[in-house]
Backbone as CSV, one residue per row, in Angstrom:
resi,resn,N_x,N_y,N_z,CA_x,CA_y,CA_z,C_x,C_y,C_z
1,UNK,0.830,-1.194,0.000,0.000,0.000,0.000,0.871,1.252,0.000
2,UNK,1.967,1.156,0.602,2.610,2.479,0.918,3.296,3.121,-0.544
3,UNK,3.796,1.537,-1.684,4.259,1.817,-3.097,3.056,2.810,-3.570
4,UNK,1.780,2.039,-3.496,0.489,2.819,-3.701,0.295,4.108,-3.426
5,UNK,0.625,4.653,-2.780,0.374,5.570,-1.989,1.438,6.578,-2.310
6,UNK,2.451,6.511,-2.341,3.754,6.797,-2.713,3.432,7.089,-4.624
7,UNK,3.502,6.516,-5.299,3.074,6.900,-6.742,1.703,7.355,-7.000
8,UNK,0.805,7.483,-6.280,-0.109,8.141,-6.294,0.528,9.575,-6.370
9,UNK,0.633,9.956,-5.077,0.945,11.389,-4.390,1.798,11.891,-5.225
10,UNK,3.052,11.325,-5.701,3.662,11.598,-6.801,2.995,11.869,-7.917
11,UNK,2.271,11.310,-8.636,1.545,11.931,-9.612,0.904,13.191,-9.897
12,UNK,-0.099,13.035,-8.390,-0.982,14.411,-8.426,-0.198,15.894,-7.993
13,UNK,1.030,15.536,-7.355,2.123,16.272,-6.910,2.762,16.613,-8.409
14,UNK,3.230,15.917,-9.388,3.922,16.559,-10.317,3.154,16.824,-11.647
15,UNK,1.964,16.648,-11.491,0.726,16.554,-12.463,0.683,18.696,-12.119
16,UNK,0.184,19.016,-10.816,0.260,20.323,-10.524,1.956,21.216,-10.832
17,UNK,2.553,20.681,-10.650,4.240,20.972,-10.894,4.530,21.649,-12.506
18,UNK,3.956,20.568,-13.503,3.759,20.389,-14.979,2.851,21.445,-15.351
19,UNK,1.705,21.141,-15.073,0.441,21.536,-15.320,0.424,23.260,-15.065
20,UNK,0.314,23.427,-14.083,-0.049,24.867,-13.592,0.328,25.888,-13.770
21,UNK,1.578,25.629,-14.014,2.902,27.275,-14.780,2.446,27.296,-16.085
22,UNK,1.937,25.966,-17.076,1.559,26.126,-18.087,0.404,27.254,-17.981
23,UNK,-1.052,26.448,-17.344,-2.002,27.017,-17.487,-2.139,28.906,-17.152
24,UNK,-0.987,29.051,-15.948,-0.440,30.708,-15.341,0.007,30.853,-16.835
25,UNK,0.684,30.371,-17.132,1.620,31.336,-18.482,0.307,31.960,-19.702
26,UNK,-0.244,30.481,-20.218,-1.125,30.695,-20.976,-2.333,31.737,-20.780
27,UNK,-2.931,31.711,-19.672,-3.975,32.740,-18.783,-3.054,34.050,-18.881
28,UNK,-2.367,34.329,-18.240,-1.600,35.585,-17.859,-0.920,36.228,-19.105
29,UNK,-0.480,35.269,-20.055,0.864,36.021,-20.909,0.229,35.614,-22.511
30,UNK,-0.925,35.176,-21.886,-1.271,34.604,-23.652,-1.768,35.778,-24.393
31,UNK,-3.055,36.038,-23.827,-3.810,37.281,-24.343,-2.868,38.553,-24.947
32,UNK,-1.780,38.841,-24.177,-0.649,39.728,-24.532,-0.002,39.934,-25.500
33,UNK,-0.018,38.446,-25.964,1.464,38.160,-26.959,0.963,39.034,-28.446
34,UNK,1.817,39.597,-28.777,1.815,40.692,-30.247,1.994,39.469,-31.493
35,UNK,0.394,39.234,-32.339,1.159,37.329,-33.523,2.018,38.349,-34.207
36,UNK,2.273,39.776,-34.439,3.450,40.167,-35.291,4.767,39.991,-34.943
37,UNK,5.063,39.296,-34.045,6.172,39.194,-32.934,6.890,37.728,-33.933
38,UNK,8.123,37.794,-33.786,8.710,36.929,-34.298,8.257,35.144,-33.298
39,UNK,8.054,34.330,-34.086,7.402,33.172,-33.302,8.117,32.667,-32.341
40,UNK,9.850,33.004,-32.691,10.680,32.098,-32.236,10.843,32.987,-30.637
41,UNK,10.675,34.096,-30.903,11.198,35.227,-29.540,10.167,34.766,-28.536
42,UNK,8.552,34.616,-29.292,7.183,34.275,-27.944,7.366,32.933,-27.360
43,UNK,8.113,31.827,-28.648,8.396,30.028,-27.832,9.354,30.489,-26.499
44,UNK,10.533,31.191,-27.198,11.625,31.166,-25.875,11.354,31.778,-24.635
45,UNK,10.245,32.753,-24.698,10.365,33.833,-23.979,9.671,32.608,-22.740
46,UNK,8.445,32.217,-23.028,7.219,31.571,-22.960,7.840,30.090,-21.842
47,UNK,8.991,29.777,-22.797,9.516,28.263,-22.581,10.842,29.066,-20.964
48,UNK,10.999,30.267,-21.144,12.027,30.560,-19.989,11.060,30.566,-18.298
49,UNK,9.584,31.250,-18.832,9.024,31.636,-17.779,8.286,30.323,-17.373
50,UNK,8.084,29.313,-18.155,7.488,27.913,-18.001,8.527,27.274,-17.004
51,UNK,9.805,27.446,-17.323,10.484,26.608,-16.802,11.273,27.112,-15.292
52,UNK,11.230,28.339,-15.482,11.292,29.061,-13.855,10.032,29.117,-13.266
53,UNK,8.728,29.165,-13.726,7.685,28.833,-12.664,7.534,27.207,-11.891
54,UNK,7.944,26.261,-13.100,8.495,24.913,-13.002,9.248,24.565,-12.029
55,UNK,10.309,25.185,-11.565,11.116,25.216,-11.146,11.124,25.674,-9.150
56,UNK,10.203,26.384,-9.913,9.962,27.449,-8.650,9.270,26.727,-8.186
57,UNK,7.960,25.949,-8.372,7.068,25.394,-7.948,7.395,24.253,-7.401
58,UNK,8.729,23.331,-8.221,9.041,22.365,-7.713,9.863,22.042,-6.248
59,UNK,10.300,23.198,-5.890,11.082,23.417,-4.655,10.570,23.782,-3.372
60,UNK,9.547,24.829,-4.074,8.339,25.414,-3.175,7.676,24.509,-2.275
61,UNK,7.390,23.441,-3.198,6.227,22.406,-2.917,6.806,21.376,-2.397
62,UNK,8.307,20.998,-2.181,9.026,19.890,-2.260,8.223,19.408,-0.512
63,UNK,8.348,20.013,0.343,8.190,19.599,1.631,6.029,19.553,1.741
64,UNK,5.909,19.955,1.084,4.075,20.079,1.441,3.810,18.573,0.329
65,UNK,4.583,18.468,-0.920,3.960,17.165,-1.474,4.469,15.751,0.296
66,UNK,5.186,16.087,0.815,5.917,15.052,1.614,4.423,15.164,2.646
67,UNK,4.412,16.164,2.970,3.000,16.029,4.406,1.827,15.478,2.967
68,UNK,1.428,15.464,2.176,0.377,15.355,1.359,0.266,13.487,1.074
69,UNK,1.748,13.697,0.864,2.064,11.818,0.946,1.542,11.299,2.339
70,UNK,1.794,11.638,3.217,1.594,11.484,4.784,0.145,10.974,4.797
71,UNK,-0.433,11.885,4.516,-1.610,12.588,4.656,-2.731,11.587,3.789
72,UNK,-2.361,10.965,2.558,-2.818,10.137,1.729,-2.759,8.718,2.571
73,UNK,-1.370,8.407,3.933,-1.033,6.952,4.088,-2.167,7.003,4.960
74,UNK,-2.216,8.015,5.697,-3.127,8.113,6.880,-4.352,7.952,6.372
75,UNK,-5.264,8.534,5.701,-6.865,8.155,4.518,-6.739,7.196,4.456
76,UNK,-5.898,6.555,3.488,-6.339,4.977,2.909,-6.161,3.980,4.398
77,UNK,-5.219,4.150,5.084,-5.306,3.345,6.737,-6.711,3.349,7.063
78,UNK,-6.895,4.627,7.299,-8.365,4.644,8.109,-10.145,4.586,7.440
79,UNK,-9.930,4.762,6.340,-11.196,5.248,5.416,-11.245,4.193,4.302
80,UNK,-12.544,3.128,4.306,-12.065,2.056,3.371,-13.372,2.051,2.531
81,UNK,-13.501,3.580,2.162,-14.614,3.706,1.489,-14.344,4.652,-0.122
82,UNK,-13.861,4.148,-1.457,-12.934,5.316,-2.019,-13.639,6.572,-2.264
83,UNK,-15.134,6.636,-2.006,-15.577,7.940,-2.523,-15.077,8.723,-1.768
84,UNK,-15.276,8.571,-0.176,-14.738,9.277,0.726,-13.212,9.350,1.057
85,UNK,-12.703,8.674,0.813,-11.272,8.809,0.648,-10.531,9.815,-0.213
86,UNK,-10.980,9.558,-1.600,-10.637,10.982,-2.222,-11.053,12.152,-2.365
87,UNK,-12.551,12.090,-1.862,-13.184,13.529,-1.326,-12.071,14.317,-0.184
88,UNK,-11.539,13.272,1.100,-10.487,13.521,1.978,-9.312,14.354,1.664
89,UNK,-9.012,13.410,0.722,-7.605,13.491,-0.520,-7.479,14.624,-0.947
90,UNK,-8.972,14.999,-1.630,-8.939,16.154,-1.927,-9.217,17.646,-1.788
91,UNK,-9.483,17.299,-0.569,-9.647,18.645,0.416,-8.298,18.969,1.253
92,UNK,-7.659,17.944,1.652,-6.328,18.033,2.105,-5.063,18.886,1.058
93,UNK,-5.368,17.961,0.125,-4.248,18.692,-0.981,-4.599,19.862,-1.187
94,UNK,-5.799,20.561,-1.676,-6.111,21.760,-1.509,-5.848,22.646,-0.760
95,UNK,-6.291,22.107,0.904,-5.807,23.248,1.949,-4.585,23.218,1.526
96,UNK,-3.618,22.034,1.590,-2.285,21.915,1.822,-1.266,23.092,0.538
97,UNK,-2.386,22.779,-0.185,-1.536,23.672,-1.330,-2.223,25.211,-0.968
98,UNK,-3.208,25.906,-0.481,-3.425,26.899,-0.349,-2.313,27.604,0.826
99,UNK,-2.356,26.809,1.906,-1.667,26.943,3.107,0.193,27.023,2.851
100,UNK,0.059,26.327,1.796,1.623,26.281,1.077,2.149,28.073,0.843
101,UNK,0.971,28.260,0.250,1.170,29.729,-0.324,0.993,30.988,0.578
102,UNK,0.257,30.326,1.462,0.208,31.515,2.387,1.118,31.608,3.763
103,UNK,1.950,30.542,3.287,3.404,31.188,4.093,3.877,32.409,3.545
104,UNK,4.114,32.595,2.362,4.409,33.795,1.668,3.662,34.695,0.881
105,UNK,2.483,34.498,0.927,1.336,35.516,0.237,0.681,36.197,1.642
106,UNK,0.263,37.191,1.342,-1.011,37.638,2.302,-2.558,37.382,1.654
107,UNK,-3.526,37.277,2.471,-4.521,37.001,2.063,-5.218,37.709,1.379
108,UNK,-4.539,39.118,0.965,-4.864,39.927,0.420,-4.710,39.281,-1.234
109,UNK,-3.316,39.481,-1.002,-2.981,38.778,-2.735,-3.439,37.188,-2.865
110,UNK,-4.125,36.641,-1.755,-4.228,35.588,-2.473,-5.841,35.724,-3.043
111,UNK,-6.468,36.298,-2.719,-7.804,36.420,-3.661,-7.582,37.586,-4.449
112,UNK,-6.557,38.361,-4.768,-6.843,38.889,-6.191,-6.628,38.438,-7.456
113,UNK,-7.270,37.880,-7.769,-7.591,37.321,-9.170,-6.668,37.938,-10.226
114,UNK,-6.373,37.567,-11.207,-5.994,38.221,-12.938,-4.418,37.960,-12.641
115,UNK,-3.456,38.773,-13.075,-2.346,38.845,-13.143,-1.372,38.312,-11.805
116,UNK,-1.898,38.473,-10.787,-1.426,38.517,-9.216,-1.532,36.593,-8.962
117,UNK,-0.648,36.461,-7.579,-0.165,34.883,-7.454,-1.733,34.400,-7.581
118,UNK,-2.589,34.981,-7.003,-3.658,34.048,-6.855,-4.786,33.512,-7.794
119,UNK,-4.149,33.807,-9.225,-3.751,32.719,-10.212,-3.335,31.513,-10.419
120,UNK,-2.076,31.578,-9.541,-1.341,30.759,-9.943,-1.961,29.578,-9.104
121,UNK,-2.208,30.150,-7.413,-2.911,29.196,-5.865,-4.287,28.499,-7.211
122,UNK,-5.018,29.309,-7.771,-5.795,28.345,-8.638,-5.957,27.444,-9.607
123,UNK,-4.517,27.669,-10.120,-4.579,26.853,-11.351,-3.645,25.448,-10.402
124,UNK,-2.947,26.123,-9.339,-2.009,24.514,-8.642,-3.614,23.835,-8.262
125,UNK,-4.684,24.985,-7.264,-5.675,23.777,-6.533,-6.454,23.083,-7.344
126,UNK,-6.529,23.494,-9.158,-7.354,22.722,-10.160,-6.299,21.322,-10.253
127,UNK,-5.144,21.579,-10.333,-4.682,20.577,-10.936,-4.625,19.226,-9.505
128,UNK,-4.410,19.765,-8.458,-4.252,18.922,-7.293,-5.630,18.262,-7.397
129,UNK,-6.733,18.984,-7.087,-7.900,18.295,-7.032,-8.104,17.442,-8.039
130,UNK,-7.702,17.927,-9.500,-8.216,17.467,-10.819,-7.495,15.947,-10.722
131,UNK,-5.842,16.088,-10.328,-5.214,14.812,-9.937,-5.920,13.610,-9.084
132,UNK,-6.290,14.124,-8.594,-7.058,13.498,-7.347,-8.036,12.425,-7.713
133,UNK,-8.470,12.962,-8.633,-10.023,12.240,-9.177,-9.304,11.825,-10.138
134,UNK,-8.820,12.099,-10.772,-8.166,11.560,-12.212,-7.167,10.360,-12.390
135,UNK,-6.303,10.460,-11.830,-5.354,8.706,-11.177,-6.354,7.725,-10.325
136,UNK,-5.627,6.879,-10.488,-6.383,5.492,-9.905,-5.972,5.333,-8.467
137,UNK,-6.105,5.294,-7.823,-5.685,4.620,-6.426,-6.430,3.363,-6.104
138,UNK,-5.979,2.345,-5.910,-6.699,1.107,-5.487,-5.560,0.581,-4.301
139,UNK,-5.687,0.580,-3.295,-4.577,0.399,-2.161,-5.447,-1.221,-1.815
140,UNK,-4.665,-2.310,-2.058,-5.081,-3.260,-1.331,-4.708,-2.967,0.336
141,UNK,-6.145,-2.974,0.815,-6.924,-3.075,2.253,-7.440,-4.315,2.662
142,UNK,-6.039,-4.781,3.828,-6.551,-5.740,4.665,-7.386,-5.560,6.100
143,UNK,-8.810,-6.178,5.898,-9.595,-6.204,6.731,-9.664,-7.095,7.585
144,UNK,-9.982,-6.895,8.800,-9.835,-8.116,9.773,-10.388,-8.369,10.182
């Protein structure tokens, strides 16, 4: 169960990692882009800020995917029901990723919408949740 559990969390952990700087870039920097602009200048520009939000995100998050793993062994232990398990799953990862951000955001910036981080807190909690429901988890559960 714990392999289970372990490549799960991993998934929905780097599914948001992948996912979310895309969807920030595209939301935030898409509408902007000038098509008279040379194609090759908008890939690089596009592919630099992809890969430092990437980046950024991956380090950020390194210790909250670890409590999220935790957090998944503990559900499937106790809860041997999967609707409710990933309903769990996915309220956890959520806080966990909101709470992530508000070590360093104020709550101010985290509900302003458009250009500002709390963009970005939405497009990570789509993809966490979206992970959630979207991978398989089947943890063989021994009952006694």
């Amino acid at each position: 169960m714990t392999s289970c559990t372990f490549q799960y969390s991993l998934k929905v952990w780097l599914t948001s990692v992948v996912i979310a700087p895309l969807l920030f870039i595209i939301f935030t920097y898409g509408p902007q882009v000038d098509y008279c602009r040379n194609l090759q200048q908008v890939l690089s520009s596009g592919l630099f800020y992809y890969v430092f939000f990437a980046c950024l995100e991956l380090a950020f998050s390194l210790l909250t995917w670890l409590v999220f793993l935790l957090v998944i062994q503990l559900v499937t232990m106790c809860i041997y029901k999967p609707i409710i398990r990933r309903l769990l799953i996915c309220i956890a990862g959520i806080s966990l990723t909101i709470g992530n951000f508000m070590i360093v955001l104020s709550p101010r910036e985290l509900l302003n919408f458009g250009d500002g981080p709390a963009t970005i807190v939405l497009f990570n909690c789509l993809c966490i949740g979206g992970g959630v429901w979207y991978y398989k988890m089947e943890p063989t559960v021994a009952v006694l």
